[in-house]
C-alpha positions in Angstrom: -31.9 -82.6 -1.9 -32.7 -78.9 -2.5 -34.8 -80.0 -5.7 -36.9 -82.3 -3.2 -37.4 -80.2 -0.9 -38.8 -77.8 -3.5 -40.9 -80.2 -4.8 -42.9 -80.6 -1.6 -42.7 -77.5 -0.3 -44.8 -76.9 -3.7 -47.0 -80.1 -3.2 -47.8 -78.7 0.2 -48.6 -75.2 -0.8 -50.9 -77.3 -3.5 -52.7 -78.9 -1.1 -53.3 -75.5 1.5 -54.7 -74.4 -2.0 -56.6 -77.1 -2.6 -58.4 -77.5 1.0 -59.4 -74.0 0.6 -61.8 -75.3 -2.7 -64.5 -76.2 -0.9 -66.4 -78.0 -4.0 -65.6 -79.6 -7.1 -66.9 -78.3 -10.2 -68.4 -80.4 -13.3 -65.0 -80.5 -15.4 -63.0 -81.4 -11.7 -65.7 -84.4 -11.1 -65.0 -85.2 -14.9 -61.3 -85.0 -14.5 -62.0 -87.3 -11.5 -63.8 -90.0 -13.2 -61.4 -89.7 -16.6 -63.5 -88.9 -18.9 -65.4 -91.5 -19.1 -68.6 -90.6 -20.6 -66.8 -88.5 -23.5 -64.8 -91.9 -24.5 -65.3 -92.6 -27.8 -67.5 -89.8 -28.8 -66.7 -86.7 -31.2 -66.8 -83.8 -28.6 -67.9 -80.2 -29.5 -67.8 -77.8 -26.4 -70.0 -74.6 -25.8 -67.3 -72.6 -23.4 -65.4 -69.3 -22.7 -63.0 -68.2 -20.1 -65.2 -69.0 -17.1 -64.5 -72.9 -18.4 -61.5 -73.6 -15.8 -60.9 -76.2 -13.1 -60.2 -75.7 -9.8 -56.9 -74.4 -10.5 -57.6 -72.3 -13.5 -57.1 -74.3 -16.3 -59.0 -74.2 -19.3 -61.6 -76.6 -19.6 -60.4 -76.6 -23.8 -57.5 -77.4 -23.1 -58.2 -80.1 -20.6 -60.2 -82.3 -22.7 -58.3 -81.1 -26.0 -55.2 -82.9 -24.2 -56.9 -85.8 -22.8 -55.8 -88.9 -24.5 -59.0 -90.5 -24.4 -61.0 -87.1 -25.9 -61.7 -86.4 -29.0 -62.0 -82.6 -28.7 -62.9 -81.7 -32.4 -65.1 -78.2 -32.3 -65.8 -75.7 -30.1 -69.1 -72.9 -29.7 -68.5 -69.5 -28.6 -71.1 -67.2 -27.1 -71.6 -63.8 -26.1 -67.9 -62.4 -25.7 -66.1 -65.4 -27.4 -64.7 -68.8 -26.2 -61.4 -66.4 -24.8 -63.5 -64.0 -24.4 -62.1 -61.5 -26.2 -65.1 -59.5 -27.6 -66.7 -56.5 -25.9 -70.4 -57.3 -25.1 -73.0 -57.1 -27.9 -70.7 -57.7 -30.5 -71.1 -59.7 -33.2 -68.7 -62.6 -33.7 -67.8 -64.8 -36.4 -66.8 -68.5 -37.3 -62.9 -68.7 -36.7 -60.0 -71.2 -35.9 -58.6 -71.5 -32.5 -55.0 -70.0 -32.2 -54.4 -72.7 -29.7 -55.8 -75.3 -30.2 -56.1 -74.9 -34.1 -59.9 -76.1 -33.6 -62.7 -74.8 -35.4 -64.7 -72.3 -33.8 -68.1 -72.1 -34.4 -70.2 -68.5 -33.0 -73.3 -68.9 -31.1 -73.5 -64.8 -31.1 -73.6 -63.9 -34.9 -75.5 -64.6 -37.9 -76.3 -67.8 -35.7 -77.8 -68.2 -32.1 -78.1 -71.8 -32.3 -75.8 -74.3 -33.7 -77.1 -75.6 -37.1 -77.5 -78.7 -38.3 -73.8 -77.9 -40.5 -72.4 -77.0 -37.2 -73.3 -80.2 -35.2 -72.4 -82.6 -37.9 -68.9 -83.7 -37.0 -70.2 -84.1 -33.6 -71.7 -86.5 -31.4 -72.3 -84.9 -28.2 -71.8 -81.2 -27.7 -70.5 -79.8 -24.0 -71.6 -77.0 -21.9 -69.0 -75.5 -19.3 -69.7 -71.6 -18.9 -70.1 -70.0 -15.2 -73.5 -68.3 -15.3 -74.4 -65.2 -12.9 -78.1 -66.5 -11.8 -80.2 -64.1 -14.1 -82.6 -64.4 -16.9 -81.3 -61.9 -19.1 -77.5 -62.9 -18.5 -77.3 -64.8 -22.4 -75.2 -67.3 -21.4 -78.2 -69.9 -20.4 -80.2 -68.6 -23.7 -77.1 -69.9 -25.9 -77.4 -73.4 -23.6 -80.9 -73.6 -24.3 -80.7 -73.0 -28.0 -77.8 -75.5 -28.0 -80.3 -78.1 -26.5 -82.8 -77.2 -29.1 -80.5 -77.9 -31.7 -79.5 -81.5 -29.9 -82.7 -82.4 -29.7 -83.8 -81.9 -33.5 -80.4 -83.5 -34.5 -80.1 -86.3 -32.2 -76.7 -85.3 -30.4 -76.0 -85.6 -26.9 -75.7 -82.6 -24.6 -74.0 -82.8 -21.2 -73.7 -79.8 -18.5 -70.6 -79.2 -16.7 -72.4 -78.1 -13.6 -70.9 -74.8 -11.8 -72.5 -72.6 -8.6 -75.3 -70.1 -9.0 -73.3 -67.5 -7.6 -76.6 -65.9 -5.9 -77.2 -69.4 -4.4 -80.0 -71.2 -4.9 -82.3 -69.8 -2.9 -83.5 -66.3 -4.2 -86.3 -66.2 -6.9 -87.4 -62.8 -8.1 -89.5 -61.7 -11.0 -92.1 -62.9 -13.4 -92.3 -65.3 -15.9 -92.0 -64.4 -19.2 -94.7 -63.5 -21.3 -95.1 -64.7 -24.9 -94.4 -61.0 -26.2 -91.5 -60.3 -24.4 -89.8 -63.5 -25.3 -86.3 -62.7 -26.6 -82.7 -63.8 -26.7 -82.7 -62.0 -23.1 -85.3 -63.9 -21.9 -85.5 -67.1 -23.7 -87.5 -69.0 -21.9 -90.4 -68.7 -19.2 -88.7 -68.5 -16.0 -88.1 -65.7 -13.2 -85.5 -62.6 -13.2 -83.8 -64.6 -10.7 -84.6 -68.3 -10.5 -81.8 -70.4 -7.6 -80.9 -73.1 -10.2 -77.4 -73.8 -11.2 -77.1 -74.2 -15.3 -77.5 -78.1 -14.9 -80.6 -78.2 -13.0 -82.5 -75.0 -15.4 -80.8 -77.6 -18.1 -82.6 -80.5 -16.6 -86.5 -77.8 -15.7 -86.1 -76.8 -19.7 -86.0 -80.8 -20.9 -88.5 -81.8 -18.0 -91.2 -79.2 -18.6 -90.9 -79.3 -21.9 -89.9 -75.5 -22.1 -87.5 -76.4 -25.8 -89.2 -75.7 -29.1 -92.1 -77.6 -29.8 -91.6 -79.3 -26.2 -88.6 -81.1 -27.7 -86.5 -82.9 -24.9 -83.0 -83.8 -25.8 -80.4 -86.8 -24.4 -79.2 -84.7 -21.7 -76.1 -85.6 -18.7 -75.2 -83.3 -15.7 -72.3 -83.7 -14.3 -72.9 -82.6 -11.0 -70.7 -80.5 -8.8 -69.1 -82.2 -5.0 -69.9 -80.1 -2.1 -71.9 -77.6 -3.3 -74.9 -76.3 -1.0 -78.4 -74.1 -1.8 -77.3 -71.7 0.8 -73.3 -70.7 -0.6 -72.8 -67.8 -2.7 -69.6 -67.9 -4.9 -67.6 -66.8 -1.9 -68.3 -69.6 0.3 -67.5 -72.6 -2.3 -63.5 -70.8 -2.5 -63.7 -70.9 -5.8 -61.7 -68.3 -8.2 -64.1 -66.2 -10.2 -63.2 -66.0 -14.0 -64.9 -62.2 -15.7 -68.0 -63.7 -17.7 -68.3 -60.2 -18.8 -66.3 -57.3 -19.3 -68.3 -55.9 -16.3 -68.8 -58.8 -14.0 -65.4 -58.5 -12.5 -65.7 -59.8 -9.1 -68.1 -62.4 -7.9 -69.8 -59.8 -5.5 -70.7 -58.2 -8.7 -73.2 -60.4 -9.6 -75.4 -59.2 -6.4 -75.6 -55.8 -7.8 -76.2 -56.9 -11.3 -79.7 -57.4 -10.9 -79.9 -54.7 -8.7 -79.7 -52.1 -11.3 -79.2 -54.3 -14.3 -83.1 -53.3 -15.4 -83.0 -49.9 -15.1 -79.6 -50.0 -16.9 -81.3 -50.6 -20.4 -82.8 -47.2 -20.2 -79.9 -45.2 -20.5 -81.4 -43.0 -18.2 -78.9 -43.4 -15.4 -75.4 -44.3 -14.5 -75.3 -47.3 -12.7 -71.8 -47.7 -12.1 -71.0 -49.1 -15.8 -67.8 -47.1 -17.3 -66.7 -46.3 -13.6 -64.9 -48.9 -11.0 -68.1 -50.2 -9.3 -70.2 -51.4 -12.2 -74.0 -52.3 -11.4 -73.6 -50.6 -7.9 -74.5 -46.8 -8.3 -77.5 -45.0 -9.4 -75.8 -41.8 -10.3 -76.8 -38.5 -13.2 -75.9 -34.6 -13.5 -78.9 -33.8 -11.8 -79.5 -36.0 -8.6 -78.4 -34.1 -5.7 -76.5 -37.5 -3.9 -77.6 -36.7 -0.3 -80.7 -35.7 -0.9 -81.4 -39.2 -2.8 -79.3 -41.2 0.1 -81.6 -40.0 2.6 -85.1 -41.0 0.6 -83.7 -44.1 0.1 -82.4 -45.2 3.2 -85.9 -44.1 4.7 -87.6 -46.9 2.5 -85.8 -49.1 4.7 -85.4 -51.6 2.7 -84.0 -55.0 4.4 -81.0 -55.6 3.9 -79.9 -52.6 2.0 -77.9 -49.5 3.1 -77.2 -46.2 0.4 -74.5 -43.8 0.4 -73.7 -40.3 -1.3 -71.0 -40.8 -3.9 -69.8 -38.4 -6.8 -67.9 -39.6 -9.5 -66.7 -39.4 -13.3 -67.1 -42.0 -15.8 -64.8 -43.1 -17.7 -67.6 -44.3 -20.4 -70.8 -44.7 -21.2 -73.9 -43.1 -20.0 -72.4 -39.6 -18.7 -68.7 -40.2 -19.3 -66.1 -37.3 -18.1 -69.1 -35.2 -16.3 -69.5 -35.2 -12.7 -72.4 -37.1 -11.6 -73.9 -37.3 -8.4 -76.1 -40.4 -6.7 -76.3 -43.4 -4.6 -74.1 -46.5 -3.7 -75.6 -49.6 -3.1 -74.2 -51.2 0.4 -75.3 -55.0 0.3 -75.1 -55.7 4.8 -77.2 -58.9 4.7 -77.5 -60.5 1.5 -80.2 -63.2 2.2 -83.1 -60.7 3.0 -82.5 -58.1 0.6 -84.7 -58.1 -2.0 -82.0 -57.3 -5.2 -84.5 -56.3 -7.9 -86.6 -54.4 -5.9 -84.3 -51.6 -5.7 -83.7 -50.2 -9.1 -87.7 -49.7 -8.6 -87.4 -48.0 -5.5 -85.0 -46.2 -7.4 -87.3 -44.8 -9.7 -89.8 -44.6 -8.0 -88.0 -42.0 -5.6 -86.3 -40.1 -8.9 -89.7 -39.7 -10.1 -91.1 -38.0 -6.2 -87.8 -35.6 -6.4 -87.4 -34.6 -9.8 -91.1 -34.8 -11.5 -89.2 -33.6 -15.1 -86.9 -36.1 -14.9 -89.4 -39.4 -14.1 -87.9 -42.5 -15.8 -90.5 -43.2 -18.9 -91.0 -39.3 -19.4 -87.1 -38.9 -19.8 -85.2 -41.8 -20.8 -84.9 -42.8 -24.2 -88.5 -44.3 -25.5 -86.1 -46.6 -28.1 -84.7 -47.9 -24.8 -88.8 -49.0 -23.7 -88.4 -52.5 -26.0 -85.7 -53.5 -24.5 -86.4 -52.8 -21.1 -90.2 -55.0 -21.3 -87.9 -57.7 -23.1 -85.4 -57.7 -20.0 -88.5 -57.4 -17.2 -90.1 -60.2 -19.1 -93.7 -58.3 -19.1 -95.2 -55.8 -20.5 -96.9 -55.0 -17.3 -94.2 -53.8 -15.6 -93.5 -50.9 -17.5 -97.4 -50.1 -18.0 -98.2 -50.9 -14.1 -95.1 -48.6 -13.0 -95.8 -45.5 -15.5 -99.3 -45.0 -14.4 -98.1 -43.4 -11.0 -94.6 -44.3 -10.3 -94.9 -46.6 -7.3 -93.4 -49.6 -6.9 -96.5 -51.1 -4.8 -98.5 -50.5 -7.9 -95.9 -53.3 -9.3 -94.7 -55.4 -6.8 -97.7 -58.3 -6.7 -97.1 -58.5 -10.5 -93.5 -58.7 -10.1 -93.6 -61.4 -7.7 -97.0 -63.7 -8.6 -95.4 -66.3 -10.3 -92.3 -66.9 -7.5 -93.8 -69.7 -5.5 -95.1 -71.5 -8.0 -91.9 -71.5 -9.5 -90.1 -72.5 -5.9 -92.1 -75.5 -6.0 -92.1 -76.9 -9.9 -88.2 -76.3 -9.4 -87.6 -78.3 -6.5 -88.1 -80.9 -9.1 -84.7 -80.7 -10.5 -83.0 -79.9 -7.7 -79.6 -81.8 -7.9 -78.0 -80.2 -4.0 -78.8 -80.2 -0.7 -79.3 -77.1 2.0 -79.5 -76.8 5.0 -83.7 -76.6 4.9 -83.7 -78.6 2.0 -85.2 -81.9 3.8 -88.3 -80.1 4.9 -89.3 -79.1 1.4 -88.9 -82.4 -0.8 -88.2 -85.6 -0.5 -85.5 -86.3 -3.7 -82.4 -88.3 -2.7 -79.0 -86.3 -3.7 -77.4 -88.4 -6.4 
């Protein structure tokens, strides 16, 4: 009796759980239909530790232990498929403790899968939480795996998870041919409200692949899942993509300061407890900075003083002085803005230390390849204002709103008044 009671005391703690998940995921809405689409095919799947269900199991070992799957290779990016590599390095082709399958690295000597890579294969998944930027790899390394489907005539199907910024806000410009890099692979906005399966189904429709190559593509859409919920409101568990994406809230901040962050002209928060939430150095005087900020008044947005030692990186064991980033109404603050601002401000207080007179002009590359335009960092330099730079920064955002509504797989609450697709 005790044993059945136990039992359903556990069943009903399961389903309290459960009725807090307020959508289903691609892997749960594969789960749900058992597998059908992968029956009889050799699977190869593009993952890391973000690739769980609803209750946190892997999405490897799901479909490794499905009895109708035929899980035979997986593709790691950026970080791993356990992620157990520190950001930037390099990782090679290995074997799977687990699992004992073959893994193949998408963040090495290759960035694509090759044709030798593909061959045991029939159709290759993708199931990786993305953070809703440009320059966040993960969505280069599904684009390049899309590429690679298309020119070697495999199947590719998307495991659809939440844009954790929703998908509403679009900041930034397109990218420009010259700025075109792993970081920003292909021409779309800093911030561009699509989950991975509908930018999976934009790249295929608009012909943005190599040589406007399309390739057999399936999204498995998510249950539930609205334009208007951040990562918080679909209950969901967040899984580190990244060393320093620990929380879900901190992919708000990460293109707040994210930019600037390739400088290595500032701590923003990155070897301390907060990463992507601070603007902090030796020589900012923190209230003097809190106070020019906050009288921007930028919507949404609220500063405070804050002192603090990092651990590592930029300025690691001094004390550094400088400004906390208070999110107090997410939907009208304008995220990338503010690392501008930030400049902008740095460069009116401390003339000597203005951002492209000081920081690292080996950092200046990277920083155009991240901001997807020259432009940017030409427009900004001239005088230091962010209205020199804002038009530019923002030209190509409602043309972009409108070709994406195209692939818009999920409702919102406006979402009737600006198209007329059907949800599937």
């Amino acid at each position: 009796m005790r044993i059945i009671i136990s039992i359903l005391l556990l069943l009903m703690n399961y389903n309290i759980e459960a009725q807090r998940i307020r959508i289903k995921t691609g892997i749960e809405v594969l789960k749900e239909n058992h597998f059908e689409i992968l029956e009889g095919k050799r699977v190869g799947l593009i993952t890391n530790p973000t690739g769980v269900d609803n209750f946190m199991k892997s999405t490897i070992d799901i479909l490794h232990e499905a009895p109708n799957v035929n899980l035979v290779a997986l593709y790691g990016p950026e970080h791993g498929v356990r992620g157990n590599m520190y950001a930037g390095d390099k990782i090679s082709d290995s074997k799977d403790k687990e699992t004992g399958l073959p893994i193949y690295s998408l963040y090495g000597k290759n960035r694509k899968p090759t044709a030798a890579m593909l061959k045991d294969i029939d159709v290759l998944v993708y199931d990786i939480q993305d953070n809703g930027c440009r320059s966040f790899t993960f969505i280069s390394t599904m684009g390049l795996a899309m590429e690679a489907c298309a020119e070697n005539n495999k199947e590719f199907i998307v495991l659809d998870r939440p844009n954790p910024l929703g998908g509403r806000k679009i900041e930034g410009c397109i990218v420009e041919d010259d700025c075109k890099s792993f970081v920003s692979e292909f021409k779309i906005p800093y911030i561009y409200g699509l989950t991975c399966g509908e930018l999976a189904m934009m790249l295929n429709g608009e012909h943005m692949l190599k040589d406007g190559e399309s390739c057999k593509l399936h999204v498995v859409k998510m249950k539930y899942w609205k334009r208007e919920m951040n990562y918080e409101d679909t209950g969901l568990q967040w899984v580190a993509p990244s060393p320093h994406v620990p929380q879900a809230i901190t992919s708000f901040f990460y293109p707040i300061s994210g930019i600037l962050g390739e400088l290595n002209y500032m701590n923003i928060g990155v070897g301390y407890t907060i990463p992507f939430q601070v603007f902090a150095a030796s020589w900012v005087k923190a209230d003097e900075l809190t106070k020019a900020m906050n009288e921007l008044n930028i919507p949404g947005i609220v500063f405070r003083p804050i002192c603090f030692k990092p651990f590592y990186a930029f300025g690691s064991g001094e004390q550094l002085q400088g400004v906390q980033v208070h999110i107090m109404n997410y939907n009208k603050a304008p995220l990338t803005d503010i690392q501008f601002l930030i400049m902008q401000e740095i460069a009116r207080l401390y003339p000597d230390k203005a951002v492209f007179k000081f920081a690292p002009s080996q950092t200046f590359r990277t920083f155009d390849m991240v901001c997807g335009s020259k432009q940017i960092r030409s427009r900004f330099q001239a005088r230091y204002r962010w209205e020199d730079v804002k038009a530019y920064w923002y030209k190509d955002v409602e043309a972009f709103r409108k070709l994406s509504r195209k692939y818009h797989l999920y409702k919102g609450e406006l979402w009737k008044y600006h198209t007329h697709h059907k949800e599937i």
